[in-house]
TORNU-210164 format. One record per atom (N, C-alpha, C): x, y, z; residue in three letters. Coordinates in pm, whole numbers, padded with zeros to 5 digits, always signed. Layout:
# TORNU-210164
XYZALA ...
//
This chain:
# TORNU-210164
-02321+00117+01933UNK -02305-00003+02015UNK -02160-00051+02008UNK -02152-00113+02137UNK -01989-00160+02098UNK -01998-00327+02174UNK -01873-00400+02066UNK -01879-00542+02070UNK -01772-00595+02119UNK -01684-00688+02164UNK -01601-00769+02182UNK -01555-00863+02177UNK -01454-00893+02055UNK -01444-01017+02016UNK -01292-01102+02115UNK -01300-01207+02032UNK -01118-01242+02060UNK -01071-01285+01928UNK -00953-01226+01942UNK -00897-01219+01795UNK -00744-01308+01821UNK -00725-01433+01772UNK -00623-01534+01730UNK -00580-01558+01639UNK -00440-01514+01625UNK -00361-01553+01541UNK -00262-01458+01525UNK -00269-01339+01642UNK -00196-01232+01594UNK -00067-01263+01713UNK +00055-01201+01634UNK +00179-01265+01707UNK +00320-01172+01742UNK +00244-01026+01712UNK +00324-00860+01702UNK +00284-00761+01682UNK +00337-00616+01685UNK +00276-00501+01642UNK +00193-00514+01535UNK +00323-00593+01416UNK +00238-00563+01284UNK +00096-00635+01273UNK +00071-00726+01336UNK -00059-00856+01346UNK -00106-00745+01355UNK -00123-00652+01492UNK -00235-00608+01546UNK -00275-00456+01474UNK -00166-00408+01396UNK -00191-00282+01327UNK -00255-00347+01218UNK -00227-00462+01119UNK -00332-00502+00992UNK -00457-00539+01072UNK -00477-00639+01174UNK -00623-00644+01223UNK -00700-00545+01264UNK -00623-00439+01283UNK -00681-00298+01336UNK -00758-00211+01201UNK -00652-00203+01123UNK -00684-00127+00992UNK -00826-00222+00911UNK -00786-00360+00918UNK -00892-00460+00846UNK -01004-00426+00881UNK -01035-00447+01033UNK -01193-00432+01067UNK -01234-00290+01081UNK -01116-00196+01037UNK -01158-00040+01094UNK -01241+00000+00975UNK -01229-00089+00816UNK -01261-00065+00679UNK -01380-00167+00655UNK -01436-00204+00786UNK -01579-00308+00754UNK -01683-00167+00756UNK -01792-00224+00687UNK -01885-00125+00684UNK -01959-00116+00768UNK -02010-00044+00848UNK -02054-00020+00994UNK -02021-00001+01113UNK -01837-00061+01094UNK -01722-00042+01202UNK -01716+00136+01227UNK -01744+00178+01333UNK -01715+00323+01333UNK -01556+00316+01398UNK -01521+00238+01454UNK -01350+00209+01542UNK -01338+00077+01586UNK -01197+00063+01571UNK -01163-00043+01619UNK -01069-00045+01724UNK -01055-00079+01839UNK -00924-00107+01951UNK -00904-00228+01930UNK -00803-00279+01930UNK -00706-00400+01903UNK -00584-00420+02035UNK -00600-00501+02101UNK -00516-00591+02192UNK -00413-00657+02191UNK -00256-00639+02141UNK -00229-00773+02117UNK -00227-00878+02282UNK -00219-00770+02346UNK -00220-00868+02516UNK -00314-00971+02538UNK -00394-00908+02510UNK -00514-00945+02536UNK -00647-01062+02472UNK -00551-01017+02342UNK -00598-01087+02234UNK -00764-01111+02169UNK -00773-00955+02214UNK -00900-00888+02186UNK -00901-00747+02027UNK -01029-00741+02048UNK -01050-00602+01965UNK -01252-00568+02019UNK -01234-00454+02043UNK -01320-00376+02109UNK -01409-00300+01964UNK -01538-00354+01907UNK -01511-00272+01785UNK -01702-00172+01835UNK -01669-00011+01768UNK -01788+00087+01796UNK -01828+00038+01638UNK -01987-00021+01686UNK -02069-00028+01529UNK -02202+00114+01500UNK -02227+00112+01374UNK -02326+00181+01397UNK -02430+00124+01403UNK -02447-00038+01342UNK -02526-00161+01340UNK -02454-00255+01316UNK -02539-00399+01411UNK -02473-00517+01446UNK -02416-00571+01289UNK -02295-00598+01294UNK -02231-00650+01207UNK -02155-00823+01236UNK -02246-00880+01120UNK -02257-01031+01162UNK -02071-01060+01190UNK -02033-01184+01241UNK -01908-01189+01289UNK -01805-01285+01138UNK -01926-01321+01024UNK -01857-01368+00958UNK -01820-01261+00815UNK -01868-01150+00858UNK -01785-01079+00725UNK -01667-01011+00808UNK -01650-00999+00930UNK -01544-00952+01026UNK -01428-01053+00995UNK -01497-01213+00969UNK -01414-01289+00987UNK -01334-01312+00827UNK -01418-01249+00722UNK -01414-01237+00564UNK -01334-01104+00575UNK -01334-00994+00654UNK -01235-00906+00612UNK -01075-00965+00645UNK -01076-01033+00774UNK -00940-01082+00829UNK -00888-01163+00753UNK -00931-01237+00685UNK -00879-01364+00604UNK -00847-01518+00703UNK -00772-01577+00591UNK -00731-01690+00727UNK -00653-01704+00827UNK -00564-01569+00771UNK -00465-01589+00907UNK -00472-01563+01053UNK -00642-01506+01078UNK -00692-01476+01219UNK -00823-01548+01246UNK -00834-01584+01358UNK -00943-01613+01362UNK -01048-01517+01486UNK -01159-01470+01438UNK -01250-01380+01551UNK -01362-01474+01608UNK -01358-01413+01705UNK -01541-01462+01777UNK -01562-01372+01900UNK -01721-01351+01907UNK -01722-01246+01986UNK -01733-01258+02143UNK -01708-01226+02219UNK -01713-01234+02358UNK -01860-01168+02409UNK -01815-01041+02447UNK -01960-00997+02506UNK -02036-00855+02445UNK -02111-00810+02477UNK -02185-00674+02397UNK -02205-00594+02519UNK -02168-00430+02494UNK -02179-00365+02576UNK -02191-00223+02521UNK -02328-00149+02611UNK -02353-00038+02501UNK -02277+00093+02585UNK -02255+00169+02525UNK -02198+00312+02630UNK -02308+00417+02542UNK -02358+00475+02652UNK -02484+00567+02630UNK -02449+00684+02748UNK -02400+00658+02845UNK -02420+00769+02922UNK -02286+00835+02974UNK -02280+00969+03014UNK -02190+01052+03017UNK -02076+01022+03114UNK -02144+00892+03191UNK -02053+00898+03271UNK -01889+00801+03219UNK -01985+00697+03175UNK -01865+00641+03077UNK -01823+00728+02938UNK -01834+00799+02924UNK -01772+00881+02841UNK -01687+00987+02888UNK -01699+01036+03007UNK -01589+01073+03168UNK -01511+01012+03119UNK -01535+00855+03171UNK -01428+00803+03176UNK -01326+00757+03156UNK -01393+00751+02942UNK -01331+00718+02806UNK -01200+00802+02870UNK -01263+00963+02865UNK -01193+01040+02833UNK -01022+01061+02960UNK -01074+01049+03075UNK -00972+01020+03172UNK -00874+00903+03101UNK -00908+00796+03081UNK -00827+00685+03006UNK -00754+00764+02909UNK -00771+00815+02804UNK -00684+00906+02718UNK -00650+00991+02811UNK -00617+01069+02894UNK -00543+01117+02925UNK -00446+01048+03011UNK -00477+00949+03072UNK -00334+00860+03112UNK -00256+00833+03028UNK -00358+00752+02927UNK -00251+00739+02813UNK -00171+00811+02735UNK -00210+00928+02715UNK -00120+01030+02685UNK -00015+01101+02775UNK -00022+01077+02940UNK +00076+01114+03001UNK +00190+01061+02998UNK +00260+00982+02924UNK +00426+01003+02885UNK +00452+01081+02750UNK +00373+01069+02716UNK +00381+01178+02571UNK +00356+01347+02623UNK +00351+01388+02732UNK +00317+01513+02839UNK +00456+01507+02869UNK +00491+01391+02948UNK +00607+01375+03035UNK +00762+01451+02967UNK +00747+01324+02808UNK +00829+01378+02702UNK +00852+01526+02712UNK +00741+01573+02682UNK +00757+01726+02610UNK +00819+01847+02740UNK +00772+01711+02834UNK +00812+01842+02963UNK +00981+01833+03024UNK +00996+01717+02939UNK +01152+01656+02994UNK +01229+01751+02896UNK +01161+01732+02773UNK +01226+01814+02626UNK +01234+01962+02635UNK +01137+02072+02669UNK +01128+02184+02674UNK +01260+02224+02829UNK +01238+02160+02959UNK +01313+02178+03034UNK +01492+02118+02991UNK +01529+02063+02933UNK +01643+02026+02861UNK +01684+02143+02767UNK +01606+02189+02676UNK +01634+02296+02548UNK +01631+02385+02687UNK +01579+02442+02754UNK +01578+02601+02879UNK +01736+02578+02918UNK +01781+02443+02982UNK +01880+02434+03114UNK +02018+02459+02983UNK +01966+02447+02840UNK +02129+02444+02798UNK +02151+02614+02757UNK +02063+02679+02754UNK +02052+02801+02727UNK +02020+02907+02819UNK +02054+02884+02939UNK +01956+02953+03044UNK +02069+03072+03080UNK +02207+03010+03059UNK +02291+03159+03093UNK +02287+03269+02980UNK +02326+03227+02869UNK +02347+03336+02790UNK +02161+03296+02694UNK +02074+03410+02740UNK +01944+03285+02668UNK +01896+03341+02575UNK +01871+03248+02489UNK +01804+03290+02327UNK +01719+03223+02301UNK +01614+03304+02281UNK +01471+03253+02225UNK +01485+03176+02092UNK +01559+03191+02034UNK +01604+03143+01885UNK +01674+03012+01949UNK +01807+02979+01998UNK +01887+02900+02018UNK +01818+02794+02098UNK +01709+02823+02195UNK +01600+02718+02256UNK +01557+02680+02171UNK +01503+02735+02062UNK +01405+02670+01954UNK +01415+02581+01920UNK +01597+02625+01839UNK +01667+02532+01785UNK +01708+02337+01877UNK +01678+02382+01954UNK +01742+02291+02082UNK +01650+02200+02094UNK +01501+02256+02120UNK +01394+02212+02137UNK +01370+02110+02018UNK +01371+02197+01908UNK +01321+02143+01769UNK +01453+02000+01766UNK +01523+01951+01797UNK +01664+01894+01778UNK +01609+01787+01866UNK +01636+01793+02007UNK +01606+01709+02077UNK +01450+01642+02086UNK +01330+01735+02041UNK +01230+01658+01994UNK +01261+01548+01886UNK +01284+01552+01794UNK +01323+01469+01708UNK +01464+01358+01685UNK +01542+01388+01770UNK +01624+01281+01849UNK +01529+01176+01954UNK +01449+01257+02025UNK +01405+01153+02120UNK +01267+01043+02034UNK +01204+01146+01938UNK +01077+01084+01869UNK +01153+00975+01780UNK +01243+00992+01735UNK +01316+00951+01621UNK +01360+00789+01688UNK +01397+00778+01842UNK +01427+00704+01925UNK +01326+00589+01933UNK +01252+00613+01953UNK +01109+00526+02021UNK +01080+00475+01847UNK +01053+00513+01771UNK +01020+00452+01624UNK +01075+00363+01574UNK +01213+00397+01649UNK +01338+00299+01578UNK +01343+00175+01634UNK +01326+00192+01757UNK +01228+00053+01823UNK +01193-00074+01786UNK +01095+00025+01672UNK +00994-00146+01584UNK +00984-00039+01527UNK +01098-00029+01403UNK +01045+00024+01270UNK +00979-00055+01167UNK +00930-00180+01156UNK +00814-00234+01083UNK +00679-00218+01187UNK +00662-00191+01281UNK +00544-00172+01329UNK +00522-00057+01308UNK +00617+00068+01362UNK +00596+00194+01313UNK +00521+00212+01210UNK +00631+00173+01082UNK +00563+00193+00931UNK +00423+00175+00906UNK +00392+00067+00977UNK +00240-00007+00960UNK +00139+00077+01032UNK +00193+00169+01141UNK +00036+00223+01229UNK +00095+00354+01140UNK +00191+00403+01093UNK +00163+00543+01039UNK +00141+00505+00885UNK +00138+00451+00808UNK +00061+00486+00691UNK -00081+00446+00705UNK -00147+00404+00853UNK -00283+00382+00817UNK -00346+00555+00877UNK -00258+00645+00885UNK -00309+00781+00886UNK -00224+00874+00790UNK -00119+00863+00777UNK -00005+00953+00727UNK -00039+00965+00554UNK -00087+01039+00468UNK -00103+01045+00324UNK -00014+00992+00261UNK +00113+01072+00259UNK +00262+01025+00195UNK +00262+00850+00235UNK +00260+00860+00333UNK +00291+00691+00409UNK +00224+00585+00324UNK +00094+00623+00269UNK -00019+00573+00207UNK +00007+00560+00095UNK +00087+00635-00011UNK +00069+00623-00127UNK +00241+00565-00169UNK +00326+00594-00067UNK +00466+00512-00075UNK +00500+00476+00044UNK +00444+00342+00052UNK +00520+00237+00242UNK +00633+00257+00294UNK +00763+00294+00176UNK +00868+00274+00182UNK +00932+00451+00277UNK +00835+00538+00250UNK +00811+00609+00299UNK +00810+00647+00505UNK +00724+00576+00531UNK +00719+00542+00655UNK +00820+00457+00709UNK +00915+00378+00609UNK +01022+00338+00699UNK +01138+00444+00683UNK +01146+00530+00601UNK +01189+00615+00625UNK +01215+00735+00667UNK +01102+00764+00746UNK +01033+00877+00830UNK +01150+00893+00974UNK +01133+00762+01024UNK +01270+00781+01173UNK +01388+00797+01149UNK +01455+00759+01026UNK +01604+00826+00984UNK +01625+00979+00945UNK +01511+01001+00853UNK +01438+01155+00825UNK +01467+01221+01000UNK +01327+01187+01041UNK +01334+01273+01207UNK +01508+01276+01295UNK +01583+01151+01271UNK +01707+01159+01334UNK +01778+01239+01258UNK +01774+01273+01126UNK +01874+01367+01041UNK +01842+01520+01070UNK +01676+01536+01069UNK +01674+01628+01120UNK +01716+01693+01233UNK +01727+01631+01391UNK +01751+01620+01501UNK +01896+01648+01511UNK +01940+01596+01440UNK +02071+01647+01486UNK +02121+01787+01380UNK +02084+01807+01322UNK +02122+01907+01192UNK +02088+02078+01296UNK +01972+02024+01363UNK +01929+02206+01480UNK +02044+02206+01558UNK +02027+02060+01615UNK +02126+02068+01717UNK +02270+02084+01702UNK +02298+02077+01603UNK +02465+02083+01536UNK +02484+02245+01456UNK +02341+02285+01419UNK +02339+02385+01367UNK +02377+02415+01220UNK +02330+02270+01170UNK +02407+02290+01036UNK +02315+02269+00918UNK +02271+02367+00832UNK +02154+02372+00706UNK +02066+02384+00753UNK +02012+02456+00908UNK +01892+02450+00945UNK +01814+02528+00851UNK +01808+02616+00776UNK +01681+02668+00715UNK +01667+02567+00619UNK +01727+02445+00531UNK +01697+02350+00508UNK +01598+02293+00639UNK +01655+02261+00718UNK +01590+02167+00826UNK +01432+02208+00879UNK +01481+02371+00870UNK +01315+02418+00853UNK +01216+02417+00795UNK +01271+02383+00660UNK +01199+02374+00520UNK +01147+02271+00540UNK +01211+02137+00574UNK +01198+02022+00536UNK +01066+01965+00694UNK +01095+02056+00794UNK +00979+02032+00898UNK +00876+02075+00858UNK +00851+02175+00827UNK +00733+02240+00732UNK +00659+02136+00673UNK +00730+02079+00586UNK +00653+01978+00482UNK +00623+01838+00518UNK +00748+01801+00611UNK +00711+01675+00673UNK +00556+01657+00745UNK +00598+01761+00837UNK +00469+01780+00960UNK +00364+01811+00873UNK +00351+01866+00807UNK +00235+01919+00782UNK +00148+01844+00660UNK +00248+01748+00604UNK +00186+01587+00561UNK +00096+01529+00685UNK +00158+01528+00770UNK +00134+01422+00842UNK +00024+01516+00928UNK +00039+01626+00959UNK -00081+01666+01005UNK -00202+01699+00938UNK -00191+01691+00792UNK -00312+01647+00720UNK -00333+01517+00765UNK -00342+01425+00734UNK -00363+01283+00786UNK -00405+01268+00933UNK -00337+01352+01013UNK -00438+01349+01135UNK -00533+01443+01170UNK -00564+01507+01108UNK -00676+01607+01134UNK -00767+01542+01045UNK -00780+01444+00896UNK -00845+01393+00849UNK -00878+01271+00968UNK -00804+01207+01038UNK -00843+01120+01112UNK -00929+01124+01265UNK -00945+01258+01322UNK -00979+01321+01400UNK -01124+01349+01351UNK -01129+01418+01255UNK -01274+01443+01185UNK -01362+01335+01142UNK -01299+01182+01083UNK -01375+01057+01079UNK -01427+01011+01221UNK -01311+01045+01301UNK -01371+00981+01439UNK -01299+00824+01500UNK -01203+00808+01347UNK -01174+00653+01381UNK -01061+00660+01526UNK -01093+00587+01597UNK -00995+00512+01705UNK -00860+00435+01656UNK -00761+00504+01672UNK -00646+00448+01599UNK -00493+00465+01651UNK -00380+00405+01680UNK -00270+00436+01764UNK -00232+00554+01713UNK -00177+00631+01761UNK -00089+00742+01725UNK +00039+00662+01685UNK +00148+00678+01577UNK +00255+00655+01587UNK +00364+00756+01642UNK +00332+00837+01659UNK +00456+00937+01710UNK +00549+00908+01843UNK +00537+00820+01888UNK +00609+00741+01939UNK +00638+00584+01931UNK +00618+00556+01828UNK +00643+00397+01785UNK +00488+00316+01836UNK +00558+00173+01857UNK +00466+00079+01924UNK +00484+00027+02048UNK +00623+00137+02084UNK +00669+00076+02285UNK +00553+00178+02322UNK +00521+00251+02316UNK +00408+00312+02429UNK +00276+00359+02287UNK +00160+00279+02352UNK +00018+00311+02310UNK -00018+00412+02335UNK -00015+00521+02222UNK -00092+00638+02247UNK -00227+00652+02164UNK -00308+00724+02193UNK -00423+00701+02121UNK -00424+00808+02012UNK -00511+00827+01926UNK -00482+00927+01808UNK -00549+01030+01872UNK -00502+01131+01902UNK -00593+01241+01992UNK -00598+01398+01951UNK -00641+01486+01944UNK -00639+01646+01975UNK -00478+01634+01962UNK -00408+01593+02133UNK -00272+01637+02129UNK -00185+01586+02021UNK -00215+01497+01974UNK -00120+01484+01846UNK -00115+01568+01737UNK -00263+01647+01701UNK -00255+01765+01658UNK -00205+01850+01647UNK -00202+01899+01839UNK -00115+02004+01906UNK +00021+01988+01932UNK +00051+01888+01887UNK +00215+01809+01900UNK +00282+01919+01778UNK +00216+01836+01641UNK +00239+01881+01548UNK +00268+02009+01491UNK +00123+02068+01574UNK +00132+02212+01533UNK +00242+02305+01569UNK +00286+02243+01717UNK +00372+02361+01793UNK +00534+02325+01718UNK +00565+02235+01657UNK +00648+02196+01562UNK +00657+02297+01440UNK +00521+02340+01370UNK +00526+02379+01286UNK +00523+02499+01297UNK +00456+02528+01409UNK +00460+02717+01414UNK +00607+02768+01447UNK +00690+02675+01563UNK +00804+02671+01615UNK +00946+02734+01447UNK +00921+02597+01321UNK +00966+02602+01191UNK +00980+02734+01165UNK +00811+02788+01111UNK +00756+02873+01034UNK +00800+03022+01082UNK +00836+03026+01227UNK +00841+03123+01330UNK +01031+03124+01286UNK +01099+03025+01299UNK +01243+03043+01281UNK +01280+03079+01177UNK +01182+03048+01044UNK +01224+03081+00889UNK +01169+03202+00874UNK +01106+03284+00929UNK +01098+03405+00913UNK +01217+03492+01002UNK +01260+03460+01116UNK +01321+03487+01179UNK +01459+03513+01094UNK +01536+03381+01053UNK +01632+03369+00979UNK +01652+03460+00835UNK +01518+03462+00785UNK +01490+03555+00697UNK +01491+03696+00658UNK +01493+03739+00804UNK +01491+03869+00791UNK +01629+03934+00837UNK +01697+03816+00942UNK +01834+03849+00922UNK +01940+03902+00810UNK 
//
């Protein structure tokens, strides 16, 4: 079943990433969507959960009450869920298609499958590195409520978008990349533990991989974001290796 409250008191990213995480850790909450526009949160229960331990997880600095109840049972709204994530994920499409055609056009005369890589791998992380930097306290806040590392040191996640910009330019400059490879390896693949654990709970939760200027939802493609990052790495350090 799913419920709808209105949620007051929240006044930024970070409001709406702690009210998000708060009620996502009530017992019976299967997800939470959080509004700050709107000044809502949309929460999937598995049973009705009274509104005053919702209001006991938030503390005082919010106040909830619920609006209306609405059940989704049939396939067709679940169509439709699914169309909605994919809008929402179309600038995060857009990105990758702006990024891959950028790494081709600088390499297209003399062309190297290697030197695209490098290009690719560079300007992904210049542009990701961009959008985080944004609202790097909101950032921090929606990626340690998936990211492991993020979780066990905060300080961590604010240092994740200087990380991604050091990396970014190091392909693109060409300088210590099998460092730079090393160090994608391990980054990503933190963080893609944390989202494949989050994928398998089921919880509803922002993606941070592009900050808090564009709402992406935690999806499959963030998975597949990740992965093609890492195979991209794994694929150059053998490469380099055997040179």
């Amino acid at each position: 079943m799913t419920h709808t409250y209105k949620v007051l008191g929240m006044t930024c990213g970070g409001c709406r990433q702690s009210v998000t995480e708060k009620l996502s850790k009530v017992l019976g909450v299967l997800s939470a969507e959080v509004s700050l526009q709107d000044e809502s949160a949309e929460l999937k229960m598995k049973h009705q959960v009274p509104t005053t331990e919702l209001q006991e997880a938030l503390g005082a600095k919010y106040a909830i009450t619920e609006i209306t109840e609405k059940r989704i049972f049939s396939s067709t709204s679940e169509t439709t869920q699914e169309k909605s994530k994919l809008l929402q994920l179309k600038p995060l499409f857009l990105i990758f298609l702006f990024i891959t055609g950028a790494a081709v056009l600088l390499n297209y005369k003399l062309w190297d499958v290697g030197e695209a890589m490098f290009d690719f791998m560079g300007l992904f992380y210049i542009v990701f590195s961009f959008f985080k930097l944004l609202d790097l306290k909101g950032f921090s806040e929606s990626f340690r409520m998936y990211d492991p590392l993020a979780k066990l040191a905060p300080v961590y996640g604010w240092l994740y978008p200087f990380i991604e910009l050091a990396l970014g330019l190091m392909f693109l400059m060409r300088f210590q990349t099998t460092i730079a490879l090393i160090a994608t390896l391990v980054i990503l693949g933190i963080t893609t533990i944390g989202v494949t654990r989050t994928l398998l709970s089921k919880k509803s939760i922002q993606c941070a991989c592009l900050g808090t200027a564009l709402k992406l939802p935690m999806t499959q493609a963030t998975f597949i974001e990740n992965s093609i990052m890492i195979v991209m790495a794994l694929a150059m350090l053998i490469k380099t290796s055997a040179l």
